[in-house]
Phi, psi and omega in degrees: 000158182255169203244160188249179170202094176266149159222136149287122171173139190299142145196160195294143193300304192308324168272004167307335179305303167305334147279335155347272209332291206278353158288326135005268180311299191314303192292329151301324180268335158319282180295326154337275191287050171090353197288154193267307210213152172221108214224144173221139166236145189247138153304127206232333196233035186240140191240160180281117176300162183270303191229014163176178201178164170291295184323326215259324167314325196231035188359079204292129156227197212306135195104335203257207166210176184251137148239144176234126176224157180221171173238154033046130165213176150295336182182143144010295174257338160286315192292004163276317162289327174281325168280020179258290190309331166280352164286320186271017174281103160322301101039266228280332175320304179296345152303300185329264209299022171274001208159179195268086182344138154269041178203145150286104170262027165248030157259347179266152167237146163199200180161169180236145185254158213238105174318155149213349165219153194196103179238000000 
């Protein structure tokens, strides 16, 4: 089975085109260096929870929208070399420093998982 990379995180409707754009680039240079999968979903469908939610997670506000995305790997220690070599990609640096992030990224979560059903 293959290892995950989940992420959670707000962004503003008005800059969603401009986070596409830069996962869009991100997600070529992920597989570029090995991720098996690179996938972003815009919510279409999260209603606000009684005692938790996606909205409530990345305390969404007014404007924003949730995105949820993952990575793929073969394993554990590959997706440990491959975000290591993507970390050290002049490419994704140079996206970072181009500019003003378009998502608050002390609103995003994330972590990785361990595959355990796959049908």
């Amino acid at each position: 089975m293959s290892y995950v990379d989940g992420f959670v995180l707000p962004v503003p409707v008005e800059r969603l085109k401009d986070y596409l754009r830069l996962a869009r680039q991100a997600g070529e240079i992920w597989k570029e260096h090995g991720a098996l999968e690179y996938v972003e979903c815009v919510a279409d469908d999260v209603q606000e929870g009684e005692h938790t939610s996606f909205p409530q997670s990345v305390k969404l506000q007014q404007g924003e929208v949730v995105v949820f995305s993952w990575i793929r790997y073969r394993s554990r220690e590959d997706r440990d070399r491959v975000n290591a070599a993507v970390m050290n990609d002049a490419r994704l640096a140079e996206m970072m420093k181009s500019g003003e992030a378009p998502f608050d990224g002390k609103r995003m979560f994330w972590g990785g998982f361990i595959e355990a059903v796959r049908l």
